[in-house]
C-alpha positions as MATLAB code, in Angstrom:
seq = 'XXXXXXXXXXXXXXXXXXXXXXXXXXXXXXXXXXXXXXXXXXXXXXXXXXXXXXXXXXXXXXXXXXXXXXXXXXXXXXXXXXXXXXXXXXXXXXXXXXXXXXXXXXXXXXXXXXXXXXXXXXXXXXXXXXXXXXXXXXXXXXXXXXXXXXXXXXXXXXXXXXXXXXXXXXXXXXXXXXXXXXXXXXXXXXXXXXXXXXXXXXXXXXXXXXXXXXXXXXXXXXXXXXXXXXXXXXXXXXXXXXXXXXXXXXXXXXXXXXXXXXXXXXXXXXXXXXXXXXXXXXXXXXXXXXXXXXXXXXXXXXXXXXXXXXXXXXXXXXXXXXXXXXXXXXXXXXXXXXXXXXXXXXXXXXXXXXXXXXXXXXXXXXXXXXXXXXXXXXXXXXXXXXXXXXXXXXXXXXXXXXXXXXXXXXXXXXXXXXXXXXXXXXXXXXXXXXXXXXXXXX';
ca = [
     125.620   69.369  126.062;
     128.740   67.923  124.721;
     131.061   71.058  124.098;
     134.567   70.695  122.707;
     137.526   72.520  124.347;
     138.666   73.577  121.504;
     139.388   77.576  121.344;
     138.121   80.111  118.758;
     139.563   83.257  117.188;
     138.065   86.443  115.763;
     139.018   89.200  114.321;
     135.898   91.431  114.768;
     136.993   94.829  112.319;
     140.287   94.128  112.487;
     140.591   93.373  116.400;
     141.463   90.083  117.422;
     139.201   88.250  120.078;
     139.779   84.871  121.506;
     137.380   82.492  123.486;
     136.128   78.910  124.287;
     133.362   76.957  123.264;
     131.706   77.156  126.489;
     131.689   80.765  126.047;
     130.178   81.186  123.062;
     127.384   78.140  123.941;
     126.414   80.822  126.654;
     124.560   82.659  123.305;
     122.171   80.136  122.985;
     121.150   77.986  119.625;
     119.086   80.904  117.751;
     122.407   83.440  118.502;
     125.102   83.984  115.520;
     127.374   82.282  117.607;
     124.865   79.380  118.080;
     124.961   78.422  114.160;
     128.789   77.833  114.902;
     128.048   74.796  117.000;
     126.753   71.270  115.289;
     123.541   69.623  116.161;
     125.549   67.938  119.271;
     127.007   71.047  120.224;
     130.403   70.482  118.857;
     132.191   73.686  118.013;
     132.807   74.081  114.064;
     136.427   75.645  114.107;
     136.967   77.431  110.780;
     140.798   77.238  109.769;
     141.605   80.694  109.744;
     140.095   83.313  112.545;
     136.666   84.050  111.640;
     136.222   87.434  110.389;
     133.054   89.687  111.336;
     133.074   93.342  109.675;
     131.236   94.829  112.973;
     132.216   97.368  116.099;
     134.840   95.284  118.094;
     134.412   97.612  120.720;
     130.943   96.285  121.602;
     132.210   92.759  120.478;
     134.186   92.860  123.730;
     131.474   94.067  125.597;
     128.928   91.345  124.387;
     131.533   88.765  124.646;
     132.601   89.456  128.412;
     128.466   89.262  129.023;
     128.736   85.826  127.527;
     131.512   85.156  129.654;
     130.622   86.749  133.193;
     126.723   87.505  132.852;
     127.701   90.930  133.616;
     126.691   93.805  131.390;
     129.467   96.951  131.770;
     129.008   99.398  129.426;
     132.206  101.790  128.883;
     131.343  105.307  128.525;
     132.827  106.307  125.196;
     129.936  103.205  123.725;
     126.460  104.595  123.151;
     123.255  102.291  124.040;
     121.711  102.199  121.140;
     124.741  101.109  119.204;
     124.962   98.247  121.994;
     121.491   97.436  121.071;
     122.043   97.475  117.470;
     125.529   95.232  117.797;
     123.496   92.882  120.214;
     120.344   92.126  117.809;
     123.060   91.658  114.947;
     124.346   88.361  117.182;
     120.865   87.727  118.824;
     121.831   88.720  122.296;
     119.629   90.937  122.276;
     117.835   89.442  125.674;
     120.719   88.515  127.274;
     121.020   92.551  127.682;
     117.856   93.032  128.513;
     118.559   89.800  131.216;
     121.763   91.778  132.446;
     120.290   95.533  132.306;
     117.189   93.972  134.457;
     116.438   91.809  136.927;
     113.097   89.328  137.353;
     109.902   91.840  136.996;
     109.279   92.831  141.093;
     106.291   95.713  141.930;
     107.832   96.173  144.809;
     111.415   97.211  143.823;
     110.517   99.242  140.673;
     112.768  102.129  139.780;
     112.180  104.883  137.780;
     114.150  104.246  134.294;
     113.260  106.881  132.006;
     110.474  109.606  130.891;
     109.094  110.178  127.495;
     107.326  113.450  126.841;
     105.703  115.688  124.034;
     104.001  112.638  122.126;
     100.672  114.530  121.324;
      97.835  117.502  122.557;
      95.489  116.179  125.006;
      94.324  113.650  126.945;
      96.429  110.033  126.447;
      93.571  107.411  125.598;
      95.475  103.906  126.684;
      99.091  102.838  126.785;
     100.132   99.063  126.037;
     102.978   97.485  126.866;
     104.315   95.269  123.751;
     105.911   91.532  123.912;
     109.281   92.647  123.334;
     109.868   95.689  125.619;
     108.179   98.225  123.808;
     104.972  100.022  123.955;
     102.305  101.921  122.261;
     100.496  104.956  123.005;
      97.140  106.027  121.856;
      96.218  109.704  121.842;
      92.418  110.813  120.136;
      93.537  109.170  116.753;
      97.318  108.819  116.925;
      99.172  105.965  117.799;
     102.689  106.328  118.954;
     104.886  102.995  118.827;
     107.927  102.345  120.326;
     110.451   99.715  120.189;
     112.258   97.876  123.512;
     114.894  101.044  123.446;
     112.336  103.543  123.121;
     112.916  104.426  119.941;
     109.888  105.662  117.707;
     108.489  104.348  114.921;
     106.063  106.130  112.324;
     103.240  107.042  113.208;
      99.856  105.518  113.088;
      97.142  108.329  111.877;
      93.452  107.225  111.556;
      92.859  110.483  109.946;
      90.621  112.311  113.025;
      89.005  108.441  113.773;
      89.372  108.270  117.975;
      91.197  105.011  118.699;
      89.359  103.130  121.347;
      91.608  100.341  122.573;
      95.079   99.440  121.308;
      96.817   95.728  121.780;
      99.895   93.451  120.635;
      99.784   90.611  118.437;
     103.322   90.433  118.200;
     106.247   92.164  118.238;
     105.388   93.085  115.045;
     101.754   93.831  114.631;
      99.401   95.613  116.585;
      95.627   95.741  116.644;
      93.803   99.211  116.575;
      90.014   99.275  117.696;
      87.925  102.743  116.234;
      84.840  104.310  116.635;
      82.662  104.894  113.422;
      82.468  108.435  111.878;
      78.483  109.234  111.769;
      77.243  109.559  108.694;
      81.130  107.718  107.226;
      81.567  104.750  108.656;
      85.105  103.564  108.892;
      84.975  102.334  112.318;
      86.080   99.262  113.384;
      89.479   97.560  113.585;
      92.304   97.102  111.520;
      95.911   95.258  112.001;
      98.913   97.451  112.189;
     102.864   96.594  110.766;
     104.136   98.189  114.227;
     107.109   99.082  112.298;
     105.928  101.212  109.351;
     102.606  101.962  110.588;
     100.817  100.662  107.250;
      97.548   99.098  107.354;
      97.901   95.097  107.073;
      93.902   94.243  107.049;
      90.562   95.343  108.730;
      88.525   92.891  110.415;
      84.827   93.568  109.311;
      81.566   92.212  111.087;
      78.607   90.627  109.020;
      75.139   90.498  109.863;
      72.555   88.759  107.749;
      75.350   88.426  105.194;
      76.154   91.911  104.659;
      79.245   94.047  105.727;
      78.416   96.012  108.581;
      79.919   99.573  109.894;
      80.580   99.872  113.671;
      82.620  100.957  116.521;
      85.313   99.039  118.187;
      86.053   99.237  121.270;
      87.967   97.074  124.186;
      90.276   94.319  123.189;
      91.260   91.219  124.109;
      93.576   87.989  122.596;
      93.421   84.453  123.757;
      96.370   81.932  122.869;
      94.925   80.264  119.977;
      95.111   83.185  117.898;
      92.248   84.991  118.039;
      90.437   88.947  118.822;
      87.754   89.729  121.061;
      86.201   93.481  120.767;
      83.328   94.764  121.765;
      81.130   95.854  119.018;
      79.004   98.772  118.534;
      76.740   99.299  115.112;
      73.672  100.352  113.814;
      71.455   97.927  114.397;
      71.816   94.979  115.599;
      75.595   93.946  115.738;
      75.736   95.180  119.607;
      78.062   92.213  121.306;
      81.476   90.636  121.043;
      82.767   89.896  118.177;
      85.908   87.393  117.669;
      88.461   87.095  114.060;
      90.976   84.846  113.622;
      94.383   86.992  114.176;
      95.827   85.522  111.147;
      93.299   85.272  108.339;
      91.452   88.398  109.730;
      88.038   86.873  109.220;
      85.087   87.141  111.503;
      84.930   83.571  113.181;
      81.535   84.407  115.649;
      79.638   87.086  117.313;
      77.903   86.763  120.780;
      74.856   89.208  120.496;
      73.856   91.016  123.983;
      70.974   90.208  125.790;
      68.421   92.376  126.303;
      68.675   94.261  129.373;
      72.372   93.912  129.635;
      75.607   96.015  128.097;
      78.480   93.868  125.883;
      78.585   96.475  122.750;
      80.265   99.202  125.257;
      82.557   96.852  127.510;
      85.173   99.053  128.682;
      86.989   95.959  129.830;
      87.381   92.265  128.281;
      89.773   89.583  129.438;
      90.377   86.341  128.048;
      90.477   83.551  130.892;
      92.331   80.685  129.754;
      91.830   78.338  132.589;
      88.056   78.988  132.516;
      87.765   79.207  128.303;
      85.591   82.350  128.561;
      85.710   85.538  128.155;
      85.582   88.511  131.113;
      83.275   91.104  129.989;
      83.199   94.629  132.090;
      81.586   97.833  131.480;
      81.745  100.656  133.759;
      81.016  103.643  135.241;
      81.144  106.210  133.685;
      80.122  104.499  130.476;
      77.003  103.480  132.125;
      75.344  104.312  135.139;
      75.678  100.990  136.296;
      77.996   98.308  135.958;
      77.770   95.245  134.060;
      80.334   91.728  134.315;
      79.579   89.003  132.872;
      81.852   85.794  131.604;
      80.597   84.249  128.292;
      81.565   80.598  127.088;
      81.316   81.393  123.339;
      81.318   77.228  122.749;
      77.673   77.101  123.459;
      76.947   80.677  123.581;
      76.233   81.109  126.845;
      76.696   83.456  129.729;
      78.032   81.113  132.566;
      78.297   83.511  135.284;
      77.178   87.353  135.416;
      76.879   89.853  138.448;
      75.116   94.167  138.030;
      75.017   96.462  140.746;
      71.509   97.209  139.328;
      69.490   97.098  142.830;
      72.420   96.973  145.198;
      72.071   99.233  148.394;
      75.025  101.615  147.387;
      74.854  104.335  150.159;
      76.759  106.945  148.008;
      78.536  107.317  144.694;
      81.797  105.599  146.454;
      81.091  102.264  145.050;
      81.087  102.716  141.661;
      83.074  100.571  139.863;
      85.378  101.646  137.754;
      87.632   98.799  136.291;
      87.533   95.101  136.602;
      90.028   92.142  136.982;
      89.850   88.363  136.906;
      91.747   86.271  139.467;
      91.607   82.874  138.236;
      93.870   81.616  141.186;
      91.894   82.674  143.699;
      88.098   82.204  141.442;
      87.268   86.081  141.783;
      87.580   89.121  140.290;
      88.873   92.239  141.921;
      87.274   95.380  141.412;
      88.041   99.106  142.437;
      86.397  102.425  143.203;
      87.296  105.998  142.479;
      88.933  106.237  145.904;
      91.164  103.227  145.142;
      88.808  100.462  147.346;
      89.683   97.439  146.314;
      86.449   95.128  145.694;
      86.532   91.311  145.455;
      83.617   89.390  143.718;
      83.472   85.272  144.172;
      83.019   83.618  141.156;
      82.075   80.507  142.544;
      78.129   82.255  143.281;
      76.419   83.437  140.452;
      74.657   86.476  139.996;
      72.082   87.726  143.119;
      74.305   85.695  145.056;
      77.365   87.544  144.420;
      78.298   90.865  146.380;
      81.381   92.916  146.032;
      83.641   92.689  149.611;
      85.146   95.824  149.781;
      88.552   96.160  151.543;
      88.713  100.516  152.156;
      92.864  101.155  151.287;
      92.438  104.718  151.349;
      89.913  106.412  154.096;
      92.916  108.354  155.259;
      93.256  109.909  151.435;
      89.420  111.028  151.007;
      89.258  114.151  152.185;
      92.443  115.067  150.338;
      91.356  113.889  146.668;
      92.328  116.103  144.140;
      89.874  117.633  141.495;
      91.109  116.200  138.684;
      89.713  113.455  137.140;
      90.202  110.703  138.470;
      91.681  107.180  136.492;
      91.583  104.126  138.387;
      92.943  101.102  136.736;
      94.112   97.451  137.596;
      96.702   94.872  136.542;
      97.935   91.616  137.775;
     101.026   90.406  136.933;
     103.534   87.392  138.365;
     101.118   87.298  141.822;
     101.376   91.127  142.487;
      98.425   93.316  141.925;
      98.463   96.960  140.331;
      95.800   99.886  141.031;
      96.549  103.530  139.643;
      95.264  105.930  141.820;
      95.499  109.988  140.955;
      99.258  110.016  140.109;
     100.584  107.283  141.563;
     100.249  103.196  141.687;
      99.992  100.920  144.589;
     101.715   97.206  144.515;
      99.241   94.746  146.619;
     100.554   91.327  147.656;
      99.737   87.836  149.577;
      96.574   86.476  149.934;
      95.087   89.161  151.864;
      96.184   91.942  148.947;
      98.287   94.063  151.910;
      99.830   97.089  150.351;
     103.363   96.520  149.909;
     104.749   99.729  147.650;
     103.687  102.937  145.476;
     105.013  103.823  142.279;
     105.236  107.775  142.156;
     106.920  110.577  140.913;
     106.627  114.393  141.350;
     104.988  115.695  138.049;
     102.700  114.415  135.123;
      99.191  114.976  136.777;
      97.088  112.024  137.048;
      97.496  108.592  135.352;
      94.783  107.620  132.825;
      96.257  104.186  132.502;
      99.124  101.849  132.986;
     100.537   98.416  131.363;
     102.883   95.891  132.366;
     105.064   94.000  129.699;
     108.565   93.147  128.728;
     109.940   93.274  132.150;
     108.534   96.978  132.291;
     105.472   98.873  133.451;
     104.382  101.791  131.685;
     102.456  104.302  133.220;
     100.355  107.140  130.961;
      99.996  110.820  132.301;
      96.956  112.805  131.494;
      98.239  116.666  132.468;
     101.705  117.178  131.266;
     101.095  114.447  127.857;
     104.310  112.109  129.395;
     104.613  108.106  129.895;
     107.074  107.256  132.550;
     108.702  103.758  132.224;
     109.849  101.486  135.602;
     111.973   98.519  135.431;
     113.702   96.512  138.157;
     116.687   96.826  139.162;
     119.062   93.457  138.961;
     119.776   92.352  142.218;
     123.535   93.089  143.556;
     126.439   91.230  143.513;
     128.077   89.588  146.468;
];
């Protein structure tokens, strides 16, 4: 990177600022600053100091990030005008850089709270690409930006959202169950911004439009949707659209005997090309994985607990996750037992090894329901567990951390995204949102 010396001056609403080139190349090419430089990097010097009609209070504080890496914050400057001045120059991640450090399980804190969003039960949170997240509640969709801020809401008009997941920063992806008798099921794309309805992706069977329900969602990298379909007939499968044209692309009906219309759980595996396919107890009485290679239509590996000696109701499974590192898949049980299944046996071959985490904790389980869910992210693995959420590491999965706080009744489900988990509380209708801290300075 060739940089001139040279210096620059700006007067920033009527302030006067000056820096260096090296400085300002700090901002990166896509920053305002960035379109000062050439295609070599040389600095463009204007003639007279460079005039900017914006806050030159949180100038200063954006420029001495550029300069130090440091983000300090004087009191008298609110956040969100920070945040506003900072997406004006595109240094907008460089404070989300400073404010946090590289995501860590295992030395989470406790940012922030967000309660009130709507009656009941919370159906899923997702965490969004840019910071932000979404919350579905019966058939209202709350979206928030990376400072929390909310956007309008999403209303399906008394239509129960199933499943709720990012495109983009800007779009999100609703799946719905069909109104008997109505129709209007299905899934539609979402501006995450205003909340309007972009397109609904529709499923045809023997060349007719077909009503049905939507349910768990997935996205693989070359743009397109997986959801589990449930109709009236005989659209029960997975069903996969193109992201960008909307249009139905193929369908992978469900054989008989087995359950893909109600997946509670898909995952797209891209080292594998297939698809994860999980549904659950309590959906169904028993539980069903499978992972389907929708090139050639085939289900290439598949385990049930239909016939396995399950003493008592303890090994039920009730969510599902792919390891593609390690070629297994990690299940747990409603007293947070973690499960692992090898995918390198197929079907009667494959049994779940079950690692007991919390024999201690039986005996004291509360009688709410309970919500056990799992993530992996960055080598760590997540499980929710009543109202709190253990951090597993290493190869042997040795509990490291918990994530808890004091009120909020049980979590119904968690997500991890944009340096951020979010975690979803059933009782007191609140989503709690941990970040890491950046580490100190010596």
């Amino acid at each position: 990177m060739g940089l001139s010396n040279d210096r620059i001056r700006f007067n920033v609403g009527g302030k006067i600022f000056e820096t260096t080139a090296t400085t300002l190349a700090n901002a990166g090419r896509d920053s305002f600053f960035g379109a000062l430089f050439d295609e070599n990097w040389n600095l463009s010097q204007p003639e007279d100091d460079l005039f900017i009609d914006r806050n030159p209070d949180c100038f200063a504080v954006l420029l001495d990030l550029l300069r130090t890496g440091d983000l300090n914050i004087p009191a008298n400057i609110p956040d969100r005008l920070l945040h506003k001045e900072a997406m004006f120059y595109g240094l907008i991640n460089h404070i989300r850089t400073a404010k946090w450090g590289s995501f860590d399980g295992n030395r989470l804190h406790l940012s922030r709270s967000v309660t009130g969003i709507a009656p009941g039960d919370g159906t899923a949170i997702r965490a969004g690409p840019d910071g932000g997240c979404c919350v579905a509640h019966g058939s209202v969709v709350h979206v928030f930006d990376w400072m929390l801020e909310e956007h309008p809401t999403i209303n399906l008009d008394y239509q129960r959202v199933n499943d709720v997941g990012w495109i983009d920063s800007g779009n999100i992806v609703l799946s719905a169950c069909e109104r008997l008798g109505r129709g209007g099921g299905g899934m539609g794309l979402f501006s995450s911004s205003s909340g309007e309805l972009r397109y609904k992706f529709q499923v045809s069977h023997d060349n007719q439009i077909k009503s049905y329900s939507a349910g768990a969602l997935s996205f693989s990298p070359d743009s397109k949707i997986f959801t589990s379909c449930k109709g009236r007939s005989n659209e029960y499968g997975i069903g996969v659209w193109d992201q960008i044209t909307g249009k139905q692309i193929d369908f992978f009906y469900e054989s008989p005997g087995w359950s893909l219309g109600d997946a509670d759980k898909l995952q797209w595996l891209n080292g594998k090309n297939c698809l994860l396919v999980a549904t659950l107890f309590p959906r169904k009485d028993n539980c069903y994985i499978s992972l389907l290679d929708f090139r050639d239509k085939n289900m290439v590996w598949s385990w049930s607990d239909i016939g396995s000696p399950a003493t008592v109701d303890e090994k039920r499974v009730r969510d599902a996750i792919a390891m593609e590192e390690s070629n297994s898949i990690c299940v747990v049980n409603e007293f947070e037992d973690l499960g692992f299944i090898d995918l390198r046996m197929y079907g009667g071959g494959s049994s779940v090894r079950w690692s007991s985490r919390s024999r201690l904790m039986k005996s004291k389980m509360p009688d709410e329901p309970c919500y056990p869910k799992l993530a992996l992210h960055e080598g760590q693995l997540f499980s929710s567990m009543n109202d709190s959420i253990s951090v597993f590491c290493g190869s042997d999965w040795v509990l490291t951390s918990r994530l808890k706080r004091s009120y909020g009744g049980s979590i119904c489900d968690f997500s991890i995204g944009g340096d951020r988990l979010f975690a979803l509380h059933s009782e007191e209708n609140v989503f709690d949102v941990w970040e890491t801290l950046p580490p100190p300075i010596i």
